[in-house]
C-alpha positions in Angstrom: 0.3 -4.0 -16.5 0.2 -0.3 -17.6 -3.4 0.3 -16.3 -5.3 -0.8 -13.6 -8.9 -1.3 -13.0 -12.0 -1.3 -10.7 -12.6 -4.8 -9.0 -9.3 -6.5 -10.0 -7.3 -8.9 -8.1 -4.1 -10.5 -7.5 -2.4 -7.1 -8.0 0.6 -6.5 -5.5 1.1 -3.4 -3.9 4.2 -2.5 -2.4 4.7 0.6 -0.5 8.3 2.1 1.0 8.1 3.0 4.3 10.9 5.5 4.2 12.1 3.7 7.4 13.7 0.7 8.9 10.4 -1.1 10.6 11.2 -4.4 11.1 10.2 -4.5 14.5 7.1 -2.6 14.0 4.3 -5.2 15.0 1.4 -3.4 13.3 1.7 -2.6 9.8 -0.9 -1.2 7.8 -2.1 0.6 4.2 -4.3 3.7 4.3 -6.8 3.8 1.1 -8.5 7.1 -0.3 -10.7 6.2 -2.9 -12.2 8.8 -5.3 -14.8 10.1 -3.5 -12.6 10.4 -0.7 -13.5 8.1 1.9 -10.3 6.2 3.6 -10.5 2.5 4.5 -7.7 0.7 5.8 -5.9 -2.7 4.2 -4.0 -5.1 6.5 -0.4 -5.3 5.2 2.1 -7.5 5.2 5.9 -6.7 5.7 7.7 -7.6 2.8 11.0 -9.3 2.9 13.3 -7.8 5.4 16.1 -9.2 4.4 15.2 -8.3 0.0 18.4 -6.4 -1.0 16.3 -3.6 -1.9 16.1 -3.2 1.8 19.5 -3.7 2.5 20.8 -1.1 -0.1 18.4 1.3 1.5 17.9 0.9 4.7 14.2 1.1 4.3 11.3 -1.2 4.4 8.3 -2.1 2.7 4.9 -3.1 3.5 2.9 -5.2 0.8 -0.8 -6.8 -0.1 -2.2 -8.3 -2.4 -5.4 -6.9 -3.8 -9.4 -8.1 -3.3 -11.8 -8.1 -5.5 -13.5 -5.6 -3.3 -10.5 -3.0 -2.1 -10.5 -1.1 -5.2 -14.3 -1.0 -5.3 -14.7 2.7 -7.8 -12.7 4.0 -10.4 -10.8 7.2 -11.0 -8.2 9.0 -9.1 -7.1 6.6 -5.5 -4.5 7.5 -3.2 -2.4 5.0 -0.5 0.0 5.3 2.1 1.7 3.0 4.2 1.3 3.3 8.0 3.0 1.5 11.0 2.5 1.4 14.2 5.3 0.5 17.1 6.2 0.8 21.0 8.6 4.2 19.5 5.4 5.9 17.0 3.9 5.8 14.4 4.8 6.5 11.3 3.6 7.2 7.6 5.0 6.8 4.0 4.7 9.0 1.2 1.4 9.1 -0.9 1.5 7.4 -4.0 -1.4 7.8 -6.3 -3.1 5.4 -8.8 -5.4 5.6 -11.6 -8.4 2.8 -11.5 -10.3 2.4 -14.6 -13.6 1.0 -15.3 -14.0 -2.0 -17.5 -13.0 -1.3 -21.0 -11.5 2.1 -20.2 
């Protein structure tokens, strides 16, 4: 799907850590929609053991999208956050375009 609108659901996002976090117990993803207020998204970790992770000794967090988490269109940015006993830690920013029905 080239484009991606406001309300939709079923969409996976998957966000690289940068890091190797599979002991992390908290993992989360850190939303800034439009107007720029942040919410956060409960994450999952996604597949330690994928062989994208193995060839790069990084991890990924992962969730599948609510009807209400991409609630406005235009401009949204995300970045994945994790929490452990050593720190915390954040992923790069990756931005997305949300359209509005028949955009």
């Amino acid at each position: 799907m080239s484009k991606h609108y406001v309300n939709e659901t079923g969409t996976y996002l998957r966000l690289d850590t940068g890091i190797n976090i599979g002991t992390a117990p908290d993992y989360h993803i850190r939303a800034k929609n439009p107007a720029g207020v942040v919410s956060t998204f409960t994450a999952d970790l996604y597949s330690s053991y994928s062989s994208i992770a193995l060839a790069t000794d990084t991890y990924f967090v992962s969730r599948t999208l609510q009807y209400t988490d991409l609630n406005v269109s235009g401009l949204w940015e995300f970045q994945a956050y994790v929490a452990g006993a050593d720190g915390t830690w954040w992923g790069e920013t990756v931005q997305l375009n949300v359209y509005a029905a028949f955009e």
